[in-house]
N, C-alpha and C positions, 0 to 999 in steps of 0.2 A: 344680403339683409338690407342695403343702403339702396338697392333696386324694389325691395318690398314697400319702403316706407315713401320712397318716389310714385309707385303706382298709386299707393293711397293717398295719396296728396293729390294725384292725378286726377281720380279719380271723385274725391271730393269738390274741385275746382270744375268738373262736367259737371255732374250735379247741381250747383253752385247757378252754373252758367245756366243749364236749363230751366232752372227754377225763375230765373231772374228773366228768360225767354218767356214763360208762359205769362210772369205777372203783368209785362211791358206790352205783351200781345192786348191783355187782357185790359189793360189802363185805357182811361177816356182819356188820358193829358199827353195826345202825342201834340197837340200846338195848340196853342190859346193865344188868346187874344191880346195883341201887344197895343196897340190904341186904335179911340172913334175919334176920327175927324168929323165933330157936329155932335148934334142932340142925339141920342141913342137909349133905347129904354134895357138894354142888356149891357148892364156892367163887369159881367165875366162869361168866356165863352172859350169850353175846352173838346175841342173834337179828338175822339178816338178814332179807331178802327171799327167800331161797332156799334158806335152812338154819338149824337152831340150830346151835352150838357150845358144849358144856358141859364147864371144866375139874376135873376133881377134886382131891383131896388131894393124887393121884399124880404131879399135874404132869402129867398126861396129857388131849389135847384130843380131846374127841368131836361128832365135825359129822354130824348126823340132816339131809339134805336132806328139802323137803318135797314130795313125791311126789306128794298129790292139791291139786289144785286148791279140790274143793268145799268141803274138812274145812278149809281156814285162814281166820283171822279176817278180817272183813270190810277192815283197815287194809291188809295182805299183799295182796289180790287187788287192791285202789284204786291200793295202790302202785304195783306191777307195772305195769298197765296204764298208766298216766301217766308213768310214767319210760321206760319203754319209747316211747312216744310220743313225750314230750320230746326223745331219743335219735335218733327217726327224725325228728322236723322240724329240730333243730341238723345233722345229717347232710345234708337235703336243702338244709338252707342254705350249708350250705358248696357242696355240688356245683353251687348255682344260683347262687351269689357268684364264682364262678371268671370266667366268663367276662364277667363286669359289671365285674371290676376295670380299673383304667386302665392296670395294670401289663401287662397282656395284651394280645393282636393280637384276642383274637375280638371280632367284633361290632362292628370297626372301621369299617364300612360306616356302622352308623348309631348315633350318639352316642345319642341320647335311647333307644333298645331300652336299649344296653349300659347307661345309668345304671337304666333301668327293672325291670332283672334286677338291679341290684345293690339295689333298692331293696327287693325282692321274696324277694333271701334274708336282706336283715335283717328285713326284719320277721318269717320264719319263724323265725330264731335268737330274736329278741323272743319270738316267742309259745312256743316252746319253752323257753327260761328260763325265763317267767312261768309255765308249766305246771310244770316240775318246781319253782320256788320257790314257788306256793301250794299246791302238795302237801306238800311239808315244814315248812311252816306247821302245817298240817290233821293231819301226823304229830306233828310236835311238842305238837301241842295235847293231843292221844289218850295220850302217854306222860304227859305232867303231870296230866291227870287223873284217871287211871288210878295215879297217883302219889300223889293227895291222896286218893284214896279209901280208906276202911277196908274196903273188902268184897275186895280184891284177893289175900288169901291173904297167907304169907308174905313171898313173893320179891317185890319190886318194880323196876321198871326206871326206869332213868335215860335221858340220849339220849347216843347212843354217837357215834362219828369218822364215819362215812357221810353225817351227817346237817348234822355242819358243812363235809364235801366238796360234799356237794351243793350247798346252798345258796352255797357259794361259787361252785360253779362255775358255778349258775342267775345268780347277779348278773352275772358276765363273760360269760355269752351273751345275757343284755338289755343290757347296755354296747358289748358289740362290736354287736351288731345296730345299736343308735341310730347309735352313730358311723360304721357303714357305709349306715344312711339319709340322714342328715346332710352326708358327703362327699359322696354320689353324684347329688343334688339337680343335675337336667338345665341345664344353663347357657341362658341364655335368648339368642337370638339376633337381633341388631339388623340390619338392613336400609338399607345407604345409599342415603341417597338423591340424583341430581345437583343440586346445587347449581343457583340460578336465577342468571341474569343479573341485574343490579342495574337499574336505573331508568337510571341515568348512562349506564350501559354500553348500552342499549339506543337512547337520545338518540340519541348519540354516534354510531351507527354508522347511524342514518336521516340526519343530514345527510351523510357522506360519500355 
């Protein structure tokens, strides 16, 4: 029972993290704009993965999606690809976690499959966390240095709200995977065996 209500917390905490994967993918505020050295007619500037966003004086927000692929910086196409990925193995984790739960009829036939599926979408949730958390590592890294540098022009960027979604939500899809490997660990199965006759009991029954 205390292994049922482990899964479902498990299993809530993927979900949790996936969700928290698509919105972060999905956010314009992976870095904005930490300050203009000089005159500058854009007073806030939040680049995603899928667009800038630039607000002016007027209080008015302008989102440039980015259109070609080959023309954006090498961090943008890394990103992409790996969140996106991240995205589709938490996804297949969840749809492979279903049926391994204990809460459920499927796969009631045979215990050790059903825990062996459940084992199988956490470790994809694992490895999917661990992919979008050491990419926002790898991103994180790129904006600070890109920070401390003197060749970067005026505008510099900080790291924006996407980047502490994600990484949150990368940590609760490595969390939830463990604890749905952990729970789902096959119970080992003992074998009785008949008891012998004792020595006395065997005497005993050659003198009658």
């Amino acid at each position: 029972m205390a292994n049922t209500a482990v899964q479902i917390l498990a299993y809530v905490l993927c979900y949790t993290g996936l969700c928290g994967l698509i919105a972060s993918t999905c956010m314009t505020e992976w870095k904005i704009v930490a300050r203009a050295n000089g005159d500058t007619a854009v007073q806030e500037e939040r680049v995603g993965l899928w667009m800038r966003c630039s607000k002016g004086a007027g209080a008015e927000i302008t989102c440039t999606p980015f259109t070609s692929i080959l023309h954006q910086p090498r961090e943008i196409n890394i990103s992409r690809a790996l969140m996106i990925s991240s995205i589709v193995l938490c996804g297949l984790a969840l749809l492979l976690t279903i049926p391994g739960l204990k809460c459920t009829r499927c796969l009631d036939g045979s215990k050790q499959m059903k825990s062996k599926v459940a084992i199988v979408g956490g470790a994809l949730s694992i490895l999917g966390g661990a992919c979008a958390f050491g990419l926002i590592c790898w991103y994180a890294n790129e904006v600070a240095q890109k920070f401390a540098s003197h060749n970067t022009g005026l505008i510099k960027y900080e790291f924006g709200r996407a980047m502490f979604v994600g990484g949150a939500a990368a940590l609760l899809s490595i969390i939830g995977g463990a604890l749905l490997c952990a729970s789902s660990k096959p119970q080992k199965q003992f074998r009785s065996h008949p008891e012998k006759p004792s020595v006395s009991q065997n005497q005993a029954s050659e003198y009658v």
